[in-house]
N, C-alpha and C positions, 0 to 999 in steps of 0.2 A: 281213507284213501292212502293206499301204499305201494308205490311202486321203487320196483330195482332197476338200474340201466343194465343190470348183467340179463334180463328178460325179455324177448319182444314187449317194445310196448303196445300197450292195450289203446283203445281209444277213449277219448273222450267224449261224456254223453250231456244231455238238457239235466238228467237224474244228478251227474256229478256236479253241474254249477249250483244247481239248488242246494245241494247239500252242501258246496261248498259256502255258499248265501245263509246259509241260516248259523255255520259255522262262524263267520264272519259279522252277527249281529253284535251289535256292541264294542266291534273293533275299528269296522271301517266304518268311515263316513258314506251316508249315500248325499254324493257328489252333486251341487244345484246345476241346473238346466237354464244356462240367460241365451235369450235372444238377441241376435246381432239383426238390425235394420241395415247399417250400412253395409253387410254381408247378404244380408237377404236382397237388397236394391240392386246388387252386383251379378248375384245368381238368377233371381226372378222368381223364387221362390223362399219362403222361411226356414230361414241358415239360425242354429241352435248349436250354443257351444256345451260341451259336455265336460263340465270343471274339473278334471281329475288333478291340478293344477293344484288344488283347495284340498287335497284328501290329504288325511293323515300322511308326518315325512315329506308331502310333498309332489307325490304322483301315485298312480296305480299300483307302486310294484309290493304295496303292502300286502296287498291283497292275495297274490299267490305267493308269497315268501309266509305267512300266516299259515294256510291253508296244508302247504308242503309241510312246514314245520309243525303243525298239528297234530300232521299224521304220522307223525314218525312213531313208531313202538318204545315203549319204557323206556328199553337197552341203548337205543340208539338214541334218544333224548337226552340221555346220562354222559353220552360221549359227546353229546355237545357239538354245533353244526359250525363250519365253515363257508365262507360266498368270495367272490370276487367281483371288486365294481371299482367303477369309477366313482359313483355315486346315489342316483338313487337304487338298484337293488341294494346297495350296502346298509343305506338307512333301512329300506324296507326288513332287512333280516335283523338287522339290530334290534329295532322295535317289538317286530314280532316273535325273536327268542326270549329278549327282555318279560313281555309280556305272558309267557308259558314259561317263563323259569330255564331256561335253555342258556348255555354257556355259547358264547358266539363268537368265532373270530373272522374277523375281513381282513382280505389283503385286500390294500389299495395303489395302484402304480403312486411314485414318486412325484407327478404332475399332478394329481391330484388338489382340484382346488381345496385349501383350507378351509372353508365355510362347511364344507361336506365332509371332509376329515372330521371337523369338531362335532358334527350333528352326529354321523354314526359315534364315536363316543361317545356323547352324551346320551346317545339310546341306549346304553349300556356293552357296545361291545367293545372287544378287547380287538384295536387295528395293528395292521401290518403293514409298511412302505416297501413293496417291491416291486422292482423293474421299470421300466420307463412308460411300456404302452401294456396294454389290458391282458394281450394275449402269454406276454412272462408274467402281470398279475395271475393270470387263470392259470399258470402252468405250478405257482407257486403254493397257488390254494391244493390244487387237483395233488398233488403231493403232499401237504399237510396233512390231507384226509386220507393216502393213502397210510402215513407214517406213524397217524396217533388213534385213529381209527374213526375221527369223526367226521356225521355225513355232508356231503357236502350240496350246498343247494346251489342248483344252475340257476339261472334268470330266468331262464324263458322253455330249453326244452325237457321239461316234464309234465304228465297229466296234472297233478295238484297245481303245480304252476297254472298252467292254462286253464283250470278251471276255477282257481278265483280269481284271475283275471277276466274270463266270462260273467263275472256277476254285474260287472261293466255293462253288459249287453240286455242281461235284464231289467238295469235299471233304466235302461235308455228305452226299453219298451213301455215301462209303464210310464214315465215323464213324458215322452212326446208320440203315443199311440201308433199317430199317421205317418210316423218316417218313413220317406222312399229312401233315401240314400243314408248310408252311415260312413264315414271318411276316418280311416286311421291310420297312425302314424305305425311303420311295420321297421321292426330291426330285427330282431331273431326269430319273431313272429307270435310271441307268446300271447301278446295283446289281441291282435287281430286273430287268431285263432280261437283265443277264448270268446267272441265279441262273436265271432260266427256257428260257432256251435250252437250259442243258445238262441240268435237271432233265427238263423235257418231253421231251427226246428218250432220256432212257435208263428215264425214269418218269414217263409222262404222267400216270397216278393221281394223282401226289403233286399238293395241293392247293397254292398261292400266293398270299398273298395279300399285298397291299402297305399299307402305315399312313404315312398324309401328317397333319401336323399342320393342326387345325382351324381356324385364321387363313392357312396356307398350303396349302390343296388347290386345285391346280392340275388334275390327275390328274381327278376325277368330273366337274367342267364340260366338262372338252375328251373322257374318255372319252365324254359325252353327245352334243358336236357331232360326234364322230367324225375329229377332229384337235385338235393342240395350241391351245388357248387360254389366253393371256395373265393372269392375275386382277392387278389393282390392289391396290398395296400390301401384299403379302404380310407376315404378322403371328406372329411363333411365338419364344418361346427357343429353340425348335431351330434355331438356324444351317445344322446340316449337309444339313436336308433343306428350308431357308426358300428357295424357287426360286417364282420368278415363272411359269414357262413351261416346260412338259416338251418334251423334247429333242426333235426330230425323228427318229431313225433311234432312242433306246431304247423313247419312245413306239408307232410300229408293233407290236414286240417286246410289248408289256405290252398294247397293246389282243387281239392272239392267246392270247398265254399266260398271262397273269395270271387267276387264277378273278377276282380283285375287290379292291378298293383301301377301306381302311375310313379311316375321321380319330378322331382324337384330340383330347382336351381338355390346356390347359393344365396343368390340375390331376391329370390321368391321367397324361402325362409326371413332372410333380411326382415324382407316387407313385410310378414306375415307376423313376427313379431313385433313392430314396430305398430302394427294396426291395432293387435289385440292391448298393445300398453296403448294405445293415443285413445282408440275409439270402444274398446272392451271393460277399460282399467284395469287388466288382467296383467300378472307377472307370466308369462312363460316362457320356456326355454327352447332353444331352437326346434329340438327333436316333439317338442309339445306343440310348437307353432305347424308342425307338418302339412294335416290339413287344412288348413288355412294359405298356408302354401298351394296347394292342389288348386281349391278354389278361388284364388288370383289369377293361377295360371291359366286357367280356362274354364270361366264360373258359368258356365252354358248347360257343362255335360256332364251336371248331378243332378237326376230329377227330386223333385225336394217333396215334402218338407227334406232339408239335410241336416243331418249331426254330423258334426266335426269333435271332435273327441280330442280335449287338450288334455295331453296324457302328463303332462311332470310340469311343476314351475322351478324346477331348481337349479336358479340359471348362478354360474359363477360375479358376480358383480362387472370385474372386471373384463369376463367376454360380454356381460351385457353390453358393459360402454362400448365397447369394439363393435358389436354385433345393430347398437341403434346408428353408428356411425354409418356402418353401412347399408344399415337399411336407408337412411337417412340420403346417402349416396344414390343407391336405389334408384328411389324416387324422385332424382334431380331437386332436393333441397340443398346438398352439396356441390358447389361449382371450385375447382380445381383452376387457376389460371397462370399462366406463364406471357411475361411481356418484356419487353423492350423498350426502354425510355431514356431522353437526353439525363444525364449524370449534371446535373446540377441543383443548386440550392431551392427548395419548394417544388420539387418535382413529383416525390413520394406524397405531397401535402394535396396536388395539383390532382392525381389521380384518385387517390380518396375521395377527391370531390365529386368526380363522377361517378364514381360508386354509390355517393351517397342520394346525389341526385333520382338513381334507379333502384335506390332504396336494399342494395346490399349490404347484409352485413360483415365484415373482413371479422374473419375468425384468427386470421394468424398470415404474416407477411415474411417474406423470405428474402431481405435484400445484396446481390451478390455482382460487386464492383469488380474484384479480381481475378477474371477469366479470359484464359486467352484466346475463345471463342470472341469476346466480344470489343467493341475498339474502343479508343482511346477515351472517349464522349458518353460511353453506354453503360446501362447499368442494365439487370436482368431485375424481375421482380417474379417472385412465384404467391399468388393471394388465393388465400381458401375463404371460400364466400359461402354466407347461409343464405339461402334463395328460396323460391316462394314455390319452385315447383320447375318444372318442361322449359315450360312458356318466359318463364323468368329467365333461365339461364341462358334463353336464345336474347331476350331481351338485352342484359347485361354484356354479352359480347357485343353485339349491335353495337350500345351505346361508346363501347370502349375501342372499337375502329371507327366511328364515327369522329371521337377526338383525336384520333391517328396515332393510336399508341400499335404496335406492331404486335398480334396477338399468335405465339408458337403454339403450333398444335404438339 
């Protein structure tokens, strides 16, 4: 498989994932199939997660970075491939030049977490730190390739791209036969376009639908004009699927065969990885948590069986913690409180007590005497409490105007 962007592109066919599937034996993992109960009891139907979370690097993007770089011709193998990512495409092309003998450079913006900096090195490529956010990374790669003549692989819009990312699609046919819905996380569209090519052709029925993060949906504006449109300032902790502008060539593909493209909230993401760590025992990262997002939001309207397709686990450490915090928020396990109390000796002792009484736990106290908001006798108190849930945190207030401590909203 070989294509040029200086060409109409061509489409993508069921013929090219297969070949791209058999290309791919021995490289990629085919990814295990677990059933989630407490996602099926939510839906009403059997909700199956699709590990791509567990695939080699870390997500899907091995798959069409392999497949792309395969087909490159001799000449252009020798001049050795270029990518830009934040993360997993980086790893993904690292590996898979690695593994073909292909000399590789990534540019990586300067925020790039170090865990993923060190993975694509240690896949063998040869990294780059430029710019702040992705788009001067991409501007810095796309002139690398223009200057030393090597080619450069996109993420998401090219055929070889999107067709071994479709292998995804067949494997999810033969592990769970009877799927009605298949739920995927869309950023430049590679994923869900490859997922739909091979689905629609051997099971038009099965439903698809794609889940773009709600400060990043790119997708429903441009599905609207009927081509790719741009949005400004793209907004999400999901990295994986945080794209400014859907692809050209996986675009087409998803306006045909996609049923419909849903968005997500920050705080659904939250939850949605917070479930798959408590109740899945899965690592994934926000942009992988997608679907699962979708089906929180409203777990009525996928007729099932559903696959949810955890596309990458390669979540920064550091936003995870941020990221369980607020999932944890979320879900009203985090209570926030602000009070007002007489300034004397065993006062701060007097309140804990009733916290503990309602079985709170104080995560961290904030005690603040010198403020000229408050008078001579007062003290402010700001307490971050771990709570049991809703119902707890209504309790916990309750309790804490019942002893007539004065509770600021």
């Amino acid at each position: 498989m070989n294509y040029s962007t200086s060409h109409s592109p061509r489409s993508v066919t069921l013929d090219d994932v297969r070949g791209a599937r058999k290309m791919l034996s021995g490289v990629a993992r085919v990814t295990a199939m677990e059933g989630s109960r407490h996602l099926s009891q939510l839906v009403g139907a059997p909700v199956h997660l699709k590990c791509e979370n567990l695939q080699r690097t870390g997500s899907f993007k091995l798959r069409g970075a392999y497949v792309r770089i395969a087909g490159l011709l001799p000449e252009e193998r020798a001049a050795g491939v270029v990518a830009a990512s934040a993360g997993n495409h980086a790893q993904g092309v690292a590996l898979a030049s690695s593994l073909l003998g292909v000399h590789a450079t990534v540019f990586m913006p300067n925020g790039a977490p170090l865990p993923k900096i060190s993975a694509t090195r240690e896949y063998g490529a040869e990294v780059r730190l430029h710019g702040q956010v992705v788009d001067e990374t991409l501007a810095a790669a796309q002139e690398y390739a223009e200057r030393t003549g090597a080619v450069f692989i996109h993420p998401f819009d090219h055929p070889d791209v999107i067709a071994g990312q479709g292998t995804v699609g067949l494997e999810i046919l033969e592990q769970c036969p009877e799927v009605g819905t298949i739920v995927v996380g869309i950023g430049g569209g590679g994923l869900a376009a490859g997922i739909a090519v091979a689905v629609k052709a051997l099971r038009p029925d099965v439903r698809i639908v794609g889940v773009q993060a709600e400060g990043s949906a790119a997708y429903p504006p441009s599905l609207a004009a009927g081509r790719p449109v741009a949005i400004r300032h793209p907004a999400t902790m999901a990295d994986g699927i945080k794209v400014g502008r859907p692809g050209d060539v996986p675009f087409r593909i998803v306006a045909e065969s996609v049923d419909e493209v849903r968005t997500v909230t920050e705080d659904q993401l939250s939850a949605a990885l917070l479930l798959c760590l408590e109740r899945a025992k899965l690592v994934v990262e926000p942009a992988g948590a997608s679907p699962v997002a979708a089906l929180l939001g409203e777990p009525h309207a996928f007729p099932g069986p559903v696959v949810a397709v955890l596309s990458g686990g390669n979540v920064d450490p550091v936003l995870l913690q941020r990221v369980l915090r607020h999932g944890m928020a979320a879900q009203g396990r985090y209570l926030a409180v602000r009070l007002r109390l007489t300034d004397r000796p065993g006062a701060l002792a007097t309140l804990l007590g009733v916290l503990s009484v309602v079985d709170a736990n104080v995560l961290d106290v904030s005690h603040v005497r010198t403020d000229p908001r408050l008078g001579l006798t007062e003290a402010e108190v700001e307490l971050h409490l771990e709570t049991k849930g809703p119902a707890h945190c209504v309790e916990v207030g309750q309790a804490l105007r019942e002893a007539g401590y004065t509770v600021i909203d």
